[in-house]
Residue, then its C-alpha position, 0 to 999 in steps of 0.5 A: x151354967x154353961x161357964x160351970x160345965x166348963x171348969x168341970x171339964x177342965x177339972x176333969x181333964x186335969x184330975x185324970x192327968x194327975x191320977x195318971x202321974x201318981x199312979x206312975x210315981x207310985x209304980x216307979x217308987x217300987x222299982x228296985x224292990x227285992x224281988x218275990x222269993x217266987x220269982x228269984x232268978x228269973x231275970x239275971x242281974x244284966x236283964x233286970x237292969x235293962x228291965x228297970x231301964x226299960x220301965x223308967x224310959x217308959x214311965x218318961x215317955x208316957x209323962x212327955x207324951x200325956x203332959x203335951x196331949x193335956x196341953x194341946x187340949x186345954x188350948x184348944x178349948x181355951x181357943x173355942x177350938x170346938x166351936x172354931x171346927x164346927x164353923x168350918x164345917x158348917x162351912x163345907x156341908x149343910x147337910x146335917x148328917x154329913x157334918x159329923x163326918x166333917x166334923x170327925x174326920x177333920x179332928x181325929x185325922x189332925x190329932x192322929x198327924x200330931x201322934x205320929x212323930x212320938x208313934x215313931x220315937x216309941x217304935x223306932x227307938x225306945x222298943x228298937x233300943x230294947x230289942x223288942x222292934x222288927x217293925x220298918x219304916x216301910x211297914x210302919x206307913x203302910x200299917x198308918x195308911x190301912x189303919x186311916x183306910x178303916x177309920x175312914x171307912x168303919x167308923x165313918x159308915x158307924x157315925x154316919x149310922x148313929x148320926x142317921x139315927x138321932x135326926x130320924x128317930x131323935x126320940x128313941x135314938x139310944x136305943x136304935x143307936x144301941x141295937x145298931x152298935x150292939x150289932x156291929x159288936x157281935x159281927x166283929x166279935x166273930x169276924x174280926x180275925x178274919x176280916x180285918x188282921x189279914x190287912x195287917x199280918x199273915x194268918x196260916x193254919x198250924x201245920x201237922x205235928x207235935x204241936x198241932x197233936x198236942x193241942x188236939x189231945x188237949x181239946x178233946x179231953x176238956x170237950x173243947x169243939x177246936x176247929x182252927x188254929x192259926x198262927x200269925x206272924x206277929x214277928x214282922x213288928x216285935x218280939x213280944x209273943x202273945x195268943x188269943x182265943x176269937x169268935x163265937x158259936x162255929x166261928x172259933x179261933x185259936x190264934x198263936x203268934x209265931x214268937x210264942x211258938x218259938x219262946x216256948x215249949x210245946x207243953x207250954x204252948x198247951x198250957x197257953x191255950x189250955x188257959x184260953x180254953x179256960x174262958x170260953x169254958x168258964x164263958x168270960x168270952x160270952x160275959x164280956x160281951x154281954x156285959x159290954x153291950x149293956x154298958x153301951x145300952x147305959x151309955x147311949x141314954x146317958x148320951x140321949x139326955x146329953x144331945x138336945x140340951x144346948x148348954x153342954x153345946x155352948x160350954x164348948x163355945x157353940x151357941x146351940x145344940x149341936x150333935x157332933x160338939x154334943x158328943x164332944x162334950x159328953x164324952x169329956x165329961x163321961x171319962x169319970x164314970x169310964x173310970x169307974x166301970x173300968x176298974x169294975x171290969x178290971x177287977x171281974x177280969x183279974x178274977x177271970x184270969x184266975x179262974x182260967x189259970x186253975x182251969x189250965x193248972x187242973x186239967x193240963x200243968x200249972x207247972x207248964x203255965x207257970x214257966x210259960x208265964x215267966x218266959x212271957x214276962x222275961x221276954x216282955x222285960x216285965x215289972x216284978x214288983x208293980x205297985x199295988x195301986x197300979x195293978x189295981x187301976x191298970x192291970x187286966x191280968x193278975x201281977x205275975x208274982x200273983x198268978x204264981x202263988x195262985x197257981x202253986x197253992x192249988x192242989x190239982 
């Protein structure tokens, strides 16, 4: 048997590599496409060039990148890699709740050392070659440091929790487990904005003026309850602008990337935020979550059923029912309904981007969205003419040709 979930996770691993790649094959047939009458003149002849060199060297980046992670992994669990690890930890502690963290900590550290060298050529030349990179060599190590520190000292405290909980409580496990996560969720939901992006950007309150007026007006005449706006300087890493819309109940928070201010007009910026708005209206923000925590509820049963059956254990080479090696396993054979629910998510998220696109266009400008939505793709170097397939498996958001159309076949 346990020979059989083996190549089943083999299978799976290279199914997955295969759909990535055809999928890629697929977007990259449709470069050079004639692009949608609605989007005619939105690149000139010389960025569209560079959009197109831009989309090839990431399609070959991601090719490179994804075959030699499928290749390193194959080997290692052609070599009883897992097993190998868990030797080793075994080794270091007998403690059963710190093995985990050993565990853990050994394999994600060793596979994040093995990512930086493609990390860097991704920042440093791909994204420098295009204009998009401000990050420094100074920063970059600096962010990777910070980013092992809360590794470290989040998820370790998470996977000692959860693994606390199965040895204590291994009969209700999932749903101790489930609480706790669900928990952890809705504190980082409302705190996370203020909790963990100071450790990597700088966050300040908008100052008066056109802008802060204009977003004011707009939030009082939807009823929005605005309480803060921020700005952050995403520009100290790249170009690329974004906004985004964090927390719950008082703790609300509007975030504005200082690129996107510069980008835009202020009734673009309006027409941003006036979308954002839109799905704390249409309560997406509250329904993702919810959502994501039955997901997790789901998971974690699925995971209980998983855990104390030793041969999921030993078709990673171990001889018994092990929980760390048991999480490895499940999570590798997990990845095909991860799949499914992510298209589902996908597909309810691009309806979601709809419904706050016409929120914007009906109670602000759906012109102002529509040219604050070019700008975005232009100085994101974005596909016009994604493959359909594509869109469907990967896109959260609606293609941009898709949001135009909607947008301009609304009668507001």
């Amino acid at each position: 048997m346990e020979t059989t979930i083996y190549h089943i996770i083999i299978a799976i691993l290279i199914f997955n590599f295969l759909l990535e790649r055809l999928l890629d094959l697929l977007n990259a047939s449709y470069m050079g496409r004639a692009i949608p009458s609605e989007l005619t003149g939105l690149y000139d002849q010389q960025e569209y060039e560079k959009q197109q060199a831009y989309q090839r060297c990431n399609t070959r980046f991601s090719l490179l990148t994804s075959t030699f992670s499928l290749l390193m992994l194959l080997v290692f669990l052609g070599l009883n890699g897992f097993a190998w690890l868990n030797s080793l930890t075994a080794q270091i502690s007998d403690n059963l709740i710190l093995q985990p963290l050993i565990f853990f900590g050994i394999l994600l550290f060793a596979q994040d050392l093995i990512s930086i060298p493609f990390e860097f050529y991704q920042t440093f030349v791909i994204e420098e070659r295009f204009g998009f990179n401000k990050t420094s060599v100074r920063l970059f190590i600096l962010d990777k440091l910070k980013g092992w520190l809360l590794l470290t000292i989040i998820g370790g405290l998470v996977l000692f929790l959860i693994s606390w909980c199965y040895y204590r409580t291994t009969d209700m496990f999932w749903i101790y487990a489930w609480l706790l996560m669900a928990g952890i969720s809705l504190f980082f939901t409302m705190f996370y904005s203020q909790l963990i992006v100071p450790l990597f950007n700088r966050q300040t309150e908008l100052e008066d003026g056109e802008l802060k007026s204009a977003i004011e007006d707009f939030a009082r005449k939807v009823n929005f309850p605005l309480k803060d706006i921020y700005v952050l300087d995403g520009s100290k890493r790249s170009t690329k602008a974004n906004a985004y819309f964090t927390g719950l109940g008082s703790k609300k928070r509007i975030v504005l990337f200082d690129t996107l201010i510069n980008d835009l007009t202020t009734p673009e910026v309006v027409a941003v935020l006036a979308h954002e708005i839109g799905h704390y209206k249409k309560k997406h923000t509250l329904q993702a979550l919810v959502i994501s925590i039955a997901q997790m509820g789901i998971m974690f049963y699925l995971l209980s059923l998983f855990l104390g059956q030793a041969v999921f254990s030993r078709a990673l080479g171990v001889d018994e029912a092990v929980f760390h090696v048991g999480l490895v396993a499940f999570f590798l054979l997990y990845s095909p309904i991860s799949l499914l629910t992510g298209l589902i998510m996908n597909s309810w998220s691009r309806r979601n981007e709809y419904q706050a696109d016409a929120f914007a266009g009906k109670n602000f400008s759906g012109e102002a969205l529509c040219n604050a939505l070019k700008k975005i793709s232009i100085n994101h170097l974005s596909n016009l003419t994604p493959h359909p397939a594509y869109v469907f498996f990967h896109y959260s958001h609606p293609s941009l040709h898709q949001r135009l159309l909607a947008l301009q076949c609304k009668q507001y």
